[in-house]
N, C-alpha and C positions, 0 to 999 in steps of 0.2 A: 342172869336168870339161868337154874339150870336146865337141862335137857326135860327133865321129866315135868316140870312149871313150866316149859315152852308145849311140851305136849298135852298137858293140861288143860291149857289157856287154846292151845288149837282145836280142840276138840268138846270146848265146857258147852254149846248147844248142846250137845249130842247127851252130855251128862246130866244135863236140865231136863230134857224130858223125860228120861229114865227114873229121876227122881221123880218129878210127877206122878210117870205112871206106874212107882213104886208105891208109893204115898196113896194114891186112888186106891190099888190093889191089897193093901196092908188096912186102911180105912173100913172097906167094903168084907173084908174076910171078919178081921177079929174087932171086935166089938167095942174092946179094952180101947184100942186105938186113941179116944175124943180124950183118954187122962194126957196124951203127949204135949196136951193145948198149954201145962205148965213150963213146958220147955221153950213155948214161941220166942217171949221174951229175952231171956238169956241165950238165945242163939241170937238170935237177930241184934242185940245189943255187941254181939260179939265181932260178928260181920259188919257192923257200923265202926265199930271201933277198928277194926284192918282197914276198912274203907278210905276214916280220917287220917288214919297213920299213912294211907299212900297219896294223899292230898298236902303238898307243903301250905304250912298257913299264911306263910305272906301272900300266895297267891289269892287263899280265903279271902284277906284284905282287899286289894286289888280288885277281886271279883263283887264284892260289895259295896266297889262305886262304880260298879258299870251297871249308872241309870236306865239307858236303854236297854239292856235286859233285863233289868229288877220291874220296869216300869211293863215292858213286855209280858211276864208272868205273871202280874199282877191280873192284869187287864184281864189275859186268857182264861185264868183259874176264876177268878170272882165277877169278871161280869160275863164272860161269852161263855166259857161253860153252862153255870145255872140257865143259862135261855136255853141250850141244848137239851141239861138237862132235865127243865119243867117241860119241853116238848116230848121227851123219849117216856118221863113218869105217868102221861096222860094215858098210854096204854094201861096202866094200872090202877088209876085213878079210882075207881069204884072199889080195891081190896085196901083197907088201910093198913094192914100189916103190909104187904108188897108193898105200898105205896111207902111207908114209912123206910123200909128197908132200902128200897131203890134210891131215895131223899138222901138219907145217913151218908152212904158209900160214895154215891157220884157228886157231892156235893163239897165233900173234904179233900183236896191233895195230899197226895204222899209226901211223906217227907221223912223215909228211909231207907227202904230198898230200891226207889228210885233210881238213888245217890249211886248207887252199884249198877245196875242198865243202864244207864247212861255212859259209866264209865266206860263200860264193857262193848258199847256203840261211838267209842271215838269223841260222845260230848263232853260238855264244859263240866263235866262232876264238881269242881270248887264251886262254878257259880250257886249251883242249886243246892250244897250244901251250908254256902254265906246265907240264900234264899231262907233256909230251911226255919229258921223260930221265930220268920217274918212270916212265911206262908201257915205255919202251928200256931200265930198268937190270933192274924185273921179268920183263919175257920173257925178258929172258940168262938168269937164272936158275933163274925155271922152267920153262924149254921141255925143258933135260932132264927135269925131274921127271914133265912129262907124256908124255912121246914114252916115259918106261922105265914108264908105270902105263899109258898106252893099247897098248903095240907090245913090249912088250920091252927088256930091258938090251941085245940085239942090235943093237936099231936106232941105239944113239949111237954105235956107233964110224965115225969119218970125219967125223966134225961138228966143224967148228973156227968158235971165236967170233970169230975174228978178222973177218970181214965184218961183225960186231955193231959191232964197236969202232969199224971203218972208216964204217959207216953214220953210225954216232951223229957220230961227230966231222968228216964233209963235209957231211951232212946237216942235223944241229943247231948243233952248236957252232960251226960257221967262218960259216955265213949267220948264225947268230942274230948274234955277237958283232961282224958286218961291218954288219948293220942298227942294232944297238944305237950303235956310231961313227959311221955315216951319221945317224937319229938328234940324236944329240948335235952335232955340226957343221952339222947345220941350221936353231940357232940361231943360229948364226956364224955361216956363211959361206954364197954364193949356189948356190956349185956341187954342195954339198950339197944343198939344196932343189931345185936341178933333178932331184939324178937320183932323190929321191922324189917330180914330177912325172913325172919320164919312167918309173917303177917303176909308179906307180899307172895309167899312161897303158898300161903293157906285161903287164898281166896278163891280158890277154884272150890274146892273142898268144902268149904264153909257155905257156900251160895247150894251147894247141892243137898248139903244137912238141912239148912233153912227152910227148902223146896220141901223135903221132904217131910220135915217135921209140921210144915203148915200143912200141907196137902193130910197127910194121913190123920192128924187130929181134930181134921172137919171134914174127910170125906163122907163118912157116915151121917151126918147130920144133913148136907145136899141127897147122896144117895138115898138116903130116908123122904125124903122130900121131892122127889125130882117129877112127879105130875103137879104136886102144887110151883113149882117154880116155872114150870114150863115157859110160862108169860116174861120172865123175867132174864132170862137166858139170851132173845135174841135183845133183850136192848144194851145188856152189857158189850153182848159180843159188838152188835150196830153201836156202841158210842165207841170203842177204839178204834173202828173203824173210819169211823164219823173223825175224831181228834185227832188221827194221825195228817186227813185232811187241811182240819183245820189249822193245828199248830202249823203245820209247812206255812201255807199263807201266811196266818201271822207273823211268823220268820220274816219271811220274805215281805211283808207291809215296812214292819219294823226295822230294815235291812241287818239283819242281825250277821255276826259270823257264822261259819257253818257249825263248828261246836256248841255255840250256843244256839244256834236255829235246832240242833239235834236235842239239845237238853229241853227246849221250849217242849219241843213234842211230845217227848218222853211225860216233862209234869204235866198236862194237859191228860193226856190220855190214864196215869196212874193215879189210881185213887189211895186214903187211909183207911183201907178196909181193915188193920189188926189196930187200928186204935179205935174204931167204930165199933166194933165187936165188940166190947163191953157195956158201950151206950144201948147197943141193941139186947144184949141179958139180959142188961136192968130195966126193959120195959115192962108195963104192964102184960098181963096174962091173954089180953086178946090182941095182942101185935106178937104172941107165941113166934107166928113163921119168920119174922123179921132178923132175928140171927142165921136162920139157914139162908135168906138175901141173900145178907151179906157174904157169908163164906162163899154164895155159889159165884160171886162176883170176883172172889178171891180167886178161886179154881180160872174161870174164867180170862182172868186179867194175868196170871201168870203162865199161862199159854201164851196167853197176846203178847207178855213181856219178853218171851224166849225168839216171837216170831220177829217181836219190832225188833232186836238186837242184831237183825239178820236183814230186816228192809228198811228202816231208815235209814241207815249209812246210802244204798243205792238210789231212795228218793231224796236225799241231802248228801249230796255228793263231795268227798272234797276237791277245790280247783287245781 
C-alpha cells in the first residue's frame, strides 16, 4: 500500500462527508445538477467492480456455504425487517404516495454499496456479496407480496421489474464477472496485476465520486420537496437506528462471528434505494411524490452509512 492510499484510507470518513455536503450544495445551487442521475450507474458499476476485484473468489465460495449466516440474512431482511417496516409505514399510512415510497425503499436490501461499508467496517464483505443475487432474486418477488399485504392490490399497478433485472445484471453480473477475469489474468499477465493495484489504490476516490454523484443529482428533487417529506425523514432516520439495534441481536441470537455479525448489520439497516428509483418514476401521476421518498431515504441512509462505518466496529467489537 502506498503512503498516499494509507492516507486516504485513514481519513476516507472525513472525505465521505465533504462529498455529501458537496453534492447537497451543488444539488441545491444549479438546477442542471438531477442530468448527473445518468452517471449513477456507471460509477457505481465501477466501484463494485474494485470492490469484487479486492474480494478473492474462493473465499466467495466458502462464504456461500456458511448456512448460518445465509440463513441469518435471510430471516433479518424478509421476515423481521417488513414487521418493522409495516410498523414505521403506519405514520404515513393515510398519504399513498409516502406510503408507496416508504413501502419500495425499506422493503428491498442493498445489494451494492453495502458490499463497500461493510468492507470498510472490518465485515465479512465476501459473505454479502455471495448473498448478494440470492437477496436481488427474493425482493423481485416478494416486494409485490408485501406492498399488496402492507397498501393494497392498488398500489402494484405501474410497477415494472424491469429496473430489477437491469440493476442485477450492470450491477452484479457484468462487475462481478469482469473482476472474476481480471482475477484469473492476474496470475498471467502484468497488466492484470496493475489494474488490481490501481483498483485497490482507487477505492477511496471512487466511494467519494459515487457519494457525490448520487447526492447532487437528487438533491434538488428532496430540497424541492422537503415540507412534503417532513413525515418521512424521521422514520428513515428511526429505522437505522432501530436495525443497527436489531441486527446486533440477531448476530448475537445466531452466534455469528464478528465479521459477519458486522455485515448482518450493515444489510439490515441498508436499503436498494438506486434500484427503486426507477420503479418509483414509472408510477402513476398521483404517487408523483414517491421518487423524492425515496432519494430523501437515499440522502438519509448515507449519512447513516458514513456514521455506521465509525460505530459498529465499537458495538461489535473484535475479541
Amino acid at each position: 500500500m502506498s503512503a498516499a492510499q494509507g492516507w486516504a484510507e485513514r481519513h476516507q470518513i472525513a472525505f465521505y462527508v465533504v462529498a455529501i455536503a458537496a453534492g447537497l450544495t451543488l444539488g441545491w445551487l444549479i438546477p442542471s445538477a438531477p442530468t448527473l442521475d445518468v452517471a449513477i450507474t456507471p460509477v457505481l458499476s465501477v466501484l463494485l467492480f474494485v470492490t469484487f476485484l479486492g474480494v478473492p473468489f474462493g473465499r466467495i465460495a466458502e462464504a456461500f456455504r456458511d448456512l448460518r449466516f445465509l440463513v441469518t440474512l435471510l430471516i433479518l431482511n424478509f421476515a423481521i425487517v417488513p414487521l418493522i417496516v409495516f410498523v414505521l409505514s403506519r405514520f404515513v399510512a393515510t398519504d399513498a404516495a409516502l406510503l408507496i415510497g416508504v413501502l419500495l425503499v425499506l422493503l428491498t436490501p442493498c445489494v451494492d454499496y453495502v458490499i463497500v461499508f461493510t468492507g470498510l467496517a472490518g465485515g465479512a464483505q465476501d459473505k454479502l456479496l455471495a448473498a448478494a443475487p440470492l437477496l436481488m432474486l427474493l425482493q423481485m418477488l416478494l416486494l409485490p407480496v408485501y406492498l399488496t399485504a402492507f397498501a393494497g392490490q392498488g398500489m402494484l399497478g405501474g410497477i415494472d421489474a424491469a429496473p430489477f433485472i437491469e440493476a442485477f445484471v450492470f450491477l452484479i453480473v457484468v462487475p462481478l464477472l469482469l473482476a472474476a477475469v481480471t482475477q484469473w489474468a492476474a496470475r498471467r499477465t502484468s497488466w492484470a496485476r496493475g489494474v488490481e493495484r490501481v483498483g485497490a489504490a482507487s477505492m477511496v476516490p471512487l466511494m467519494v465520486l459515487t457519494l457525490f454523484v448520487v447526492v447532487a443529482s437528487q438533491a434538488a428533487l428532496v430540497l424541492g420537496n422537503v415540507a412534503a417529506l417532513a413525515a418521512v425523514l424521521p422514520i428513515f432516520a428511526g429505522f437505522l437506528v432501530v436495525m443497527a439495534l436489531v441486527g446486533i441481536a440477531v448476530a448475537r441470537v445466531a452466534k455469528l462471528d464478528v465479521p459477519s455479525a458486522r455485515a448482518v448489520t450493515f444489510s439490515g439497516a441498508t436499503r436498494n434505494s438506486l434500484v427503486v428509483l426507477p420503479l418509483a418514476l414509472a408510477l402513476p401521476a398521483e404517487f408523483a411524490l414517491a421518487p423524492a421518498v425515496v432519494v430523501a431515504q437515499t440522502l438519509i441512509e448515507l449519512i447513516g452509512m458514513v456514521v455506521y462505518v465509525r460505530v459498529i466496529p465499537k458495538l461489535i467489537p473484535a475479541h
